[in-house]
N, C-alpha and C positions, 0 to 999 in steps of 0.2 A: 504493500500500500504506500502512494506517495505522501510523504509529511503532512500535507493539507489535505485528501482524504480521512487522513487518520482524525484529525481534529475536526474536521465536520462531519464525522459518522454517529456523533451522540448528538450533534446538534439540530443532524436530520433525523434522527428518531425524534428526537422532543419536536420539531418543526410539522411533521406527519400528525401526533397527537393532538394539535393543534384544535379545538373547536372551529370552524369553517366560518370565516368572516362574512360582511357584506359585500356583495362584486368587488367594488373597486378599491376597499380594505387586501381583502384576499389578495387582487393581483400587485397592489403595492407591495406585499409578502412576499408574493413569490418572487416577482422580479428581484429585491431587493436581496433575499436566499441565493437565489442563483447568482446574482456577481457578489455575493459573499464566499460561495460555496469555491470559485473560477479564484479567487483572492488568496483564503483562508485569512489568519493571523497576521499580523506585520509582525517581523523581524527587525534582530538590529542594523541588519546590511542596508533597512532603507532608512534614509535620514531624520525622515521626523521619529525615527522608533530607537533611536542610535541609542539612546540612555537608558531606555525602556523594555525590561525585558520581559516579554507576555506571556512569556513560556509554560509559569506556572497555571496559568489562567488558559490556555490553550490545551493544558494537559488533561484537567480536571473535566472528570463528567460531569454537569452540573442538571439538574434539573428544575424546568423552569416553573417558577412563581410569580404571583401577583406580588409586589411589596403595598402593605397594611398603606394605606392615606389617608391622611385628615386635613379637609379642606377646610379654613376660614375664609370664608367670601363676604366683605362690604356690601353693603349697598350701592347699585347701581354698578353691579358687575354681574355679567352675565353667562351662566355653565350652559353649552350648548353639545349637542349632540354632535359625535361625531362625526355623524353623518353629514350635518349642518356643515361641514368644513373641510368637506374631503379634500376642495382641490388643495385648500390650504396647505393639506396634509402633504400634497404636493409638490406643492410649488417652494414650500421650506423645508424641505424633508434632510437636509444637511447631512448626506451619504455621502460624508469627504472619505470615510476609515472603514473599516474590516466592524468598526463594534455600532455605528452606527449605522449602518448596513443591516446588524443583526438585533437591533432595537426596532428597525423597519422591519424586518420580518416576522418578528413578534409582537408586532403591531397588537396594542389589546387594553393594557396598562396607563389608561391615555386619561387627561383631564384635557378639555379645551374649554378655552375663559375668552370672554370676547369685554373690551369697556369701550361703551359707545361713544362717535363722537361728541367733541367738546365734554364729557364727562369728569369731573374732577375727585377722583377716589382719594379722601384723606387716608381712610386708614388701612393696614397695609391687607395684601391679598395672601394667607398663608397654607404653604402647600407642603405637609410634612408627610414623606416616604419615610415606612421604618420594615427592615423584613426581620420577623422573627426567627427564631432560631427554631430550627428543623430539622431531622434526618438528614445527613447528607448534604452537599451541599447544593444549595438552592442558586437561580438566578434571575434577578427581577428584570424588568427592561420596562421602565418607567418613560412616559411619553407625556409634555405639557406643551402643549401648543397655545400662545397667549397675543390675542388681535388686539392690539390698542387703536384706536378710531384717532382722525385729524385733531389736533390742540388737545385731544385728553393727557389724562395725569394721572400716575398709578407707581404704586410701591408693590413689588410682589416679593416677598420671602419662603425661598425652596429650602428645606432642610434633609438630610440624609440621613438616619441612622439604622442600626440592627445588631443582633446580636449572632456570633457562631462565624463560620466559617461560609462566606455566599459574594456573590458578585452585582453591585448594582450599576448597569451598565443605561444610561440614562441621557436622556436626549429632551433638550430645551428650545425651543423655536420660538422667536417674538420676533412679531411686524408692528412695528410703530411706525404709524401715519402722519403724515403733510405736520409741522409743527408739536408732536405728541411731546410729552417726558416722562420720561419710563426710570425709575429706578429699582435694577434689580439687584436682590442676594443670593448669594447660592454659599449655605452652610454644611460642608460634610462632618460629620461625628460621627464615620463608621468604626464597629469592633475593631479591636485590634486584629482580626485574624483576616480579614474583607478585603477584596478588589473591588475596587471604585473606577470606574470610567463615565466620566461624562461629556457632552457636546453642548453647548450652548450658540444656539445661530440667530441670529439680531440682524436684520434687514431693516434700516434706518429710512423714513424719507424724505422731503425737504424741510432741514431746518428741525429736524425733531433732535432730542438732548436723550441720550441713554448711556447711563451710569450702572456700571457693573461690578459686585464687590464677589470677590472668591475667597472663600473662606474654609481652606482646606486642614482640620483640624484633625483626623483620624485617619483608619484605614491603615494596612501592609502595604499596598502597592496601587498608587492611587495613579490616574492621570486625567487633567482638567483640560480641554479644548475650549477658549471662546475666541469664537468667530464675527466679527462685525463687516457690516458694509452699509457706508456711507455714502448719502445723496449730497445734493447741491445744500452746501452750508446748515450742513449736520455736524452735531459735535458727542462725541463718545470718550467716555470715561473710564477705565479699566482698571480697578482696584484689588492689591491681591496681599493677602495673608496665608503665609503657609508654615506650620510649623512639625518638627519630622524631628522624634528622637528612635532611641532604639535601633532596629533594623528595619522601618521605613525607608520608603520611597515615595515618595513625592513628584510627579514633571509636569510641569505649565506650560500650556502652547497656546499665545494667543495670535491671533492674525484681520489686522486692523485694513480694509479696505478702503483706499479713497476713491471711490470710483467718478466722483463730481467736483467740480471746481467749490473753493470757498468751505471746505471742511477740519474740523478743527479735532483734532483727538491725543488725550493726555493718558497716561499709562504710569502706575507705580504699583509694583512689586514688592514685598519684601517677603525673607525666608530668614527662619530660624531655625538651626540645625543641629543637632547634639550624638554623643551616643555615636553607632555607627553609619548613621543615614544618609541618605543621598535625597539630590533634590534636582530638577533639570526645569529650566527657564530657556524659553525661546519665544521671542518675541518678533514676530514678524512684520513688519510695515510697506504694504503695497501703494507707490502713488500714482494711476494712468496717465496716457500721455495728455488727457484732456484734462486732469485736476490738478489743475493752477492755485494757488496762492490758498493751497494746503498747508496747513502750519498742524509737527507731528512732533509731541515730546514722549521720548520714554526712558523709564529711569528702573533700575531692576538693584534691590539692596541685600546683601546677604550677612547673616551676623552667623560664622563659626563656633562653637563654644566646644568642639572637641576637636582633637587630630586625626579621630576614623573618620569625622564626615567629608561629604564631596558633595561640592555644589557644582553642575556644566549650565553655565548661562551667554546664550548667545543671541544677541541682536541679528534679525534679518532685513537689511531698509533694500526696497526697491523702487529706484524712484527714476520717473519715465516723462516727470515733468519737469519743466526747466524754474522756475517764480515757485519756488516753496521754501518753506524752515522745517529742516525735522534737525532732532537731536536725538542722539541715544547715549546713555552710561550706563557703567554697572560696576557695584562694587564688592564686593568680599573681604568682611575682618572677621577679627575678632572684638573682644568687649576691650575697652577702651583701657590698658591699666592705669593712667594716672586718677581718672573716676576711681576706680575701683579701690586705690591707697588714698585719693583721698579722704572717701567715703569710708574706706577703715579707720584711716585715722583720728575720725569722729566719731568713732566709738564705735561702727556698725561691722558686723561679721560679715567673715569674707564671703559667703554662700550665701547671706542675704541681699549684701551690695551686687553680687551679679546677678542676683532676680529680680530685682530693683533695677538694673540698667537692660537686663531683655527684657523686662517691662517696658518701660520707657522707649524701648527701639519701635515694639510692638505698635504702642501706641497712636501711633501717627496714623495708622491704618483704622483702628480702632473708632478714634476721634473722626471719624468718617463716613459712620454711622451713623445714620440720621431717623433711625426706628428704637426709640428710645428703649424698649421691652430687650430688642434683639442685643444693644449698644449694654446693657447693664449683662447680662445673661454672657454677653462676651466678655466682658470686665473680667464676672468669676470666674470663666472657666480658665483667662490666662494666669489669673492669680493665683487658682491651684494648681495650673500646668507648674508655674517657675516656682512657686511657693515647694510643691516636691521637694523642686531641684535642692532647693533654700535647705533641709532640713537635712 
């Protein structure tokens, strides 16, 4: 059997088992099986997989599950039937990878949320995925497809968690309209034992504001895709917390499209690494030959706190326009020692003063936060992440 038979022979069993969708659900399925099937897995021989190895996650028979959801919906946001949305399903269906691909063929797992135009949703739209722990290992394939309407305004909050050994392999799709603002979160808290894969694809259109924070807090072997593509004088925000101790893996790939003149998009990163963990940042920036007086900042921050960790971060700028500004840095340390003596020398322990300053690095991300419930609930949990460390 060749390599990629082999991994797709439990996947067509569970695929076959399948309850039989509506028509054109169904042939989304299968289409989407079959160049998964022709693909299998990425490797690390191809480059966006280079740091990332799936191996474990390719080996594994999994069998699939619905992961448990709890929707909190506002008012004046609307849950609509699948069906209500097929081409939608369509036409953002974001099959860049081998696992999105296989999130469309398991098509099933699906919330779609529509907020009508000019609608102004104060409070936030909350969508928590969590798979329980089960025989064997399970695998969800979570589907949110989310229409924002012309000048609406909307906060959605995705969280991930579960307990056991299971893969949530998860696909995020938002169209925001002529002037919309979209700001979204995406919180993972998976088991320590979990593969986390997710996609996030954002189709911007003129002049709409969409603000993305990535908050990758859990999981063994995690990896986060956001995808943007921007219209004529749209601006996008890409916000990222990653924190990876132990023998995680953590890799971010985002890739920011400017595909119209007049688009503005900011990008900050930061990773915290301890223990033996790896982390991989790739940051892609596309400008066409026709988006003029694009202006593209990206800044990617790393703070070391052991000598097993490894962080690969690499800026990709493509630019095919002549009248733009982009910038890219990135940086990797360690905690700062003069902080840290001075901060002892005023009486504070040494394992406190460095909680206290990857506190502080965290922070800036944090302060970014603008869903108050989410912004405190994140406070704790880094306080008792470094608070550990502290003791």
């Amino acid at each position: 059997m060749t390599p990629v038979a082999e991994q797709t022979g439990n996947w067509l069993a569970e695929f076959t088992k399948q309850q039989p969708a509506a028509p054109w659900m169904q042939k989304l399925r299968e289409a989407a099986f079959e160049r998964f099937s022709t693909l299998g897995f990425p490797t690390t021989h191809e480059e966006d997989w280079r740091f990332t190895n799936v191996a474990p996650i390719a080996r594994t028979a999994f069998r699939v599950a619905a992961a448990g959801c709890e929707l909190r919906i506002p008012d004046g946001v609307q849950v609509l039937h699948p069906d209500d949305a097929s081409a939608d399903f369509a036409r953002y269906a974001a099959d860049r990878n081998a696992f999105a691909l296989l999130n469309t063929a398991f098509l099933g797992n699906v919330n779609v949320l529509r907020v009508p135009k000019g609608a102004v949703v104060e409070a936030p739209i909350e969508i928590a995925y969590e798979v329980s722990e089960q025989e064997g290992p399970v695998a969800a394939h979570p589907r949110t497809l989310i229409l924002v309407g012309a000048n609406a305004q909307c906060v959605i909050v995705e969280r991930f968690r579960g307990a056991g050994t299971y893969l949530t392999n998860a696909v995020t799709a938002i169209a925001a309209g002529e002037g919309a603002v979209v700001d979204h979160y995406q919180v993972q808290q998976e088991s320590a034992q979990a593969y986390h894969v997710a996609a996030i694809e954002a189709v911007l259109g003129r002049s709409a504001n969409f603000t993305a924070h990535s908050l990758a807090l859990g999981g063994a072997l995690v990896r986060n895709d956001v995808n943007v593509t921007l219209s004529e004088g749209s601006e996008a925000t890409l916000n990222g917390l990653y924190i990876a101790g132990g023998t995680q893996h953590i890799d971010n790939h985002t890739s920011i499209d400017h595909a119209k003149p007049h688009g503005t998009s900011h990008e900050l990163y930061k990773g915290i690494l301890d223990g033996k963990s790896s982390a991989v940042f790739n940051g892609r920036v596309l400008v066409r030959k026709d988006a003029q007086k694009t202006d593209s900042k990206q800044t990617n921050k790393n703070l070391v706190l052991s000598d097993d960790a490894v962080i690969n971060t690499k800026p990709e700028l493509q630019i095919f326009a002549d009248d733009v500004r982009c910038t890219h840095g990135a940086t990797i340390g360690q905690l700062d020692t003069e902080a840290l003596f001075y901060m002892q020398s005023r009486g504070i322990g040494r394992r406190q003063a460095r909680s206290l300053l990857t506190y502080a690095f965290a922070q800036d991300i944090v302060d970014r936060v603008k869903v108050p419930s989410l912004k405190d609930s994140l406070e704790r949990i880094l306080f008792e992440k470094f608070h550990e460390h502290a003791h």
